[in-house]
N, C-alpha and C positions, 0 to 999 in steps of 0.2 A: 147321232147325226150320220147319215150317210154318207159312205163314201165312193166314187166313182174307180170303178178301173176295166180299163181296156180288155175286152176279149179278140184277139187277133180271129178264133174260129166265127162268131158272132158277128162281127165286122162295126161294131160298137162297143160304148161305154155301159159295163154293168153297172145301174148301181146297189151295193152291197149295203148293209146296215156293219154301220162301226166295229160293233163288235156282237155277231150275229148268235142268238141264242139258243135256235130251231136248226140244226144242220143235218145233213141226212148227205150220206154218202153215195156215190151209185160205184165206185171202182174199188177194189180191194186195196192197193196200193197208196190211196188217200185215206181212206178208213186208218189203217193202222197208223199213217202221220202222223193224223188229229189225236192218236193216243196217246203219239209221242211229243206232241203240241202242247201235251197238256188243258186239252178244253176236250176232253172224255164225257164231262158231265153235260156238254152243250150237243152231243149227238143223240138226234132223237130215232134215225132210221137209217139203217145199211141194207145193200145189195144181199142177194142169197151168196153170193159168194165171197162175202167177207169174212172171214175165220181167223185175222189175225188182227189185232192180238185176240187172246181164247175170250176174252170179255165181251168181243161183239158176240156171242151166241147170245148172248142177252138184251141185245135191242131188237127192236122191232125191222122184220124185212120186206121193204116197199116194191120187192125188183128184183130183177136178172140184171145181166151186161145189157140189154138191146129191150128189154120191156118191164113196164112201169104198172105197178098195182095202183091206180088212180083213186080208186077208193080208200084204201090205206094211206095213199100220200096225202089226200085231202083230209082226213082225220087227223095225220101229223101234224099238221100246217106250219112247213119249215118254212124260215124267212131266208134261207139259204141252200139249195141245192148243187152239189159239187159232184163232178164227171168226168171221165177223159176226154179227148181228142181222135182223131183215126175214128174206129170203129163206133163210138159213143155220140159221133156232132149228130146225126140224125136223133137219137134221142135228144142232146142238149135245146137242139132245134125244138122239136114239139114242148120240150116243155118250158121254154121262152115263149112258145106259142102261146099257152095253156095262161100264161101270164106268170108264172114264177120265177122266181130268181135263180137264176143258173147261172154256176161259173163253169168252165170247160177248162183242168187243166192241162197242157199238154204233156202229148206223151214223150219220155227223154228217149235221145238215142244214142246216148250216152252214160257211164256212168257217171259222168259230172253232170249230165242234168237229170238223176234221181236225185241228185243231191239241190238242184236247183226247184226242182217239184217241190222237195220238202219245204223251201224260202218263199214259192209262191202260194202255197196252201197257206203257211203262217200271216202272209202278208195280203191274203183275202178275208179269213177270220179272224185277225186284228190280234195276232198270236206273234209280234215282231221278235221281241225279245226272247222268245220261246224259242224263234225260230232259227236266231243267229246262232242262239247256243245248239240246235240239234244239230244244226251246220258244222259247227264246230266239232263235235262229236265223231261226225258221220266223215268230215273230213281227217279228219283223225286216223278211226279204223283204217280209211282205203289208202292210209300212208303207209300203213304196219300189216299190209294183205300179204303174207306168204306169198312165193312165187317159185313157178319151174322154169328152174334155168340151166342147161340152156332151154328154151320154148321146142312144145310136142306139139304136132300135128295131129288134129282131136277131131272127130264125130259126135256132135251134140244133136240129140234129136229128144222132141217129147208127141207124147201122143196128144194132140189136139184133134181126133175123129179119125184120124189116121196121122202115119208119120209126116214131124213137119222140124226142118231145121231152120237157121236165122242166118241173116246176111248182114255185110255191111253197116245198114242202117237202122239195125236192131242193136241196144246197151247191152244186151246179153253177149254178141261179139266182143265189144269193147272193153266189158267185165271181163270176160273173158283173156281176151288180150293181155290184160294186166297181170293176172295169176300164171303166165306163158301158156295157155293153151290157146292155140288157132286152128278153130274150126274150118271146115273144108271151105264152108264158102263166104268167108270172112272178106271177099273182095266183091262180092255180088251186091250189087246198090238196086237192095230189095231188102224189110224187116224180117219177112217171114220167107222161106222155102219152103211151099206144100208136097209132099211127094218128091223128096228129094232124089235124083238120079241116083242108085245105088252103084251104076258102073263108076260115075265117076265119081265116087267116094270109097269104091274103092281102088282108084287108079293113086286116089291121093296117100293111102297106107297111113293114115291113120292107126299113129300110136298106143290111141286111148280114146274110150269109146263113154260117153257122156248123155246118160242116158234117164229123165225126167218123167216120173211115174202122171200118167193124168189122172186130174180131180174127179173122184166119185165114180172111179172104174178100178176098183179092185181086181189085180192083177199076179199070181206069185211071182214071184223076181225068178225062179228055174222057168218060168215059161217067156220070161221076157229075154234074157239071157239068152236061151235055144234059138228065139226068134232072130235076134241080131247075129250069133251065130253064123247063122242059115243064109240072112242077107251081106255077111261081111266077111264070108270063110276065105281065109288067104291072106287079110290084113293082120298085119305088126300086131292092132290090140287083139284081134280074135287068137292068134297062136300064140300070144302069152299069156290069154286069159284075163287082159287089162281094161277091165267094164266097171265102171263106175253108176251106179244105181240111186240115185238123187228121190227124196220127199215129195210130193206135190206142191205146186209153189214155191221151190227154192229159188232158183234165178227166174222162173219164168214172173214170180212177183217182183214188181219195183220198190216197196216199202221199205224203210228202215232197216228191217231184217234182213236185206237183200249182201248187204258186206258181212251179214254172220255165215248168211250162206254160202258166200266167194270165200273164205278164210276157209269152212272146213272142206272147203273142195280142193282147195289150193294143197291144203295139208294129208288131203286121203289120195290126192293124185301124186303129190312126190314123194310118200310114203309104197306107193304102188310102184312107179320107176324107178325107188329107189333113188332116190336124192334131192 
């Protein structure tokens, strides 16, 4: 039996199927929930840029972030399609359009709403009980996060097409936050900072410099390294040599994995300062 629930981006009642069979992911950060949902075997299709957990290489990929293989999607024929918010509502939009079910969930900007994304995913694919417990879990981890104390003043930037840092209203600050590092412009009520002012980061001496490899641009870290260097020569972390070189998709993903990834940052950064 169907069940209805509110899409705040949509401006209406989805309705869902109870416990829907056909799911197909379009955001990395859902994909890997549903793994942690436990209803793995109900996902029939993910975005190209789902890789976590390693199991999605094995479904089938309908899509990017911003476009939709129509053809492929109509061959999957999910009774459910699930998406972000921000950047995503135009696609969620067409494919309400298209006549399919789409849910939009929102994006957190916080990290107590990664943890809340994980309760709204369970509570759209009829995954309740699954979902109280990964809550549990996940609130769990972010009690026992490492932390620098006292708190350093951090430069975090990842290459998204060129350098971009986060403000305010990005979870990545507020994760942040929590492990004591505050980034330069953790007071800016903005998610993203595109081309972040280098003077004033380095007016702010940044301690420690947090630096997030981008997806599918292989890069040597000696050349990433030179580069920050080059734009931060003078600062605290450049004359101690205190650069932290992060995976693709550690913090900049919100999935599950996202408190493995704050603990061993928490733990390689006050092992770098020294306490």
């Amino acid at each position: 039996m169907p069940v209805k629930v509110y899409s705040e981006v949509l401006g209406r009642e989805v309705e869902v199927p109870e416990e829907p069979e056909r799911i197909v992911s379009l955001a990395p950060a859902i994909t890997e929930t549903l793994y942690h949902l436990g209803v793995w075997d109900r996902v029939v299709g993910v975005s190209f840029f789902c890789n976590k957990p390693p199991e999605a290489a094995e479904k089938p990929r309908v899509g990017s972030y911003f476009n939709v293989n129509w053809r492929k999607l109509e061959e999957l024929n999910p009774d459910l399609i699930l998406v972000t918010t921000g950047a995503q509502r135009k696609t969620a939009l067409e494919l309400a359009e298209r006549g399919y079910t789409v849910y939009p969930v929102p994006l957190p900007t916080s990290l107590a709403g990664v943890v809340d994304m994980a309760v709204q995913v369970g509570l759209v694919v009829g995954a309740l009980d699954e979902a109280r417990r990964l809550e549990a879990a996940l609130l769990e981890k972010a009690s026992r996060l490492p932390r620098v104390d006292p708190p350093v003043r951090v430069y975090y930037e990842i290459d998204l097409g060129g350098p971009v840092s986060v403000g305010g209203h990005s979870y990545i600050v507020d994760a942040l936050d929590r492990i004591g590092l505050h980034n330069v412009f953790r007071r800016d009520r903005v998610p993203w900072v595109i081309n972040p002012d280098m003077e004033r980061v380095r007016a702010y001496k940044p301690q420690l410099i947090v630096y997030e490899r981008a997806p599918y641009k292989p890069v040597a870290e000696e050349k990433i390294v030179e580069d920050l260097k080059s734009r931060l020569q003078g600062t605290p972390a450049v004359e101690e040599e205190r650069i932290i070189i992060l995976p693709p998709d550690s913090l900049a993903h919100y999935g599950p994995s996202l408190l493995e990834a704050l603990a061993g940052l928490a733990e390689r950064a006050r092992d770098m300062l020294g306490g």
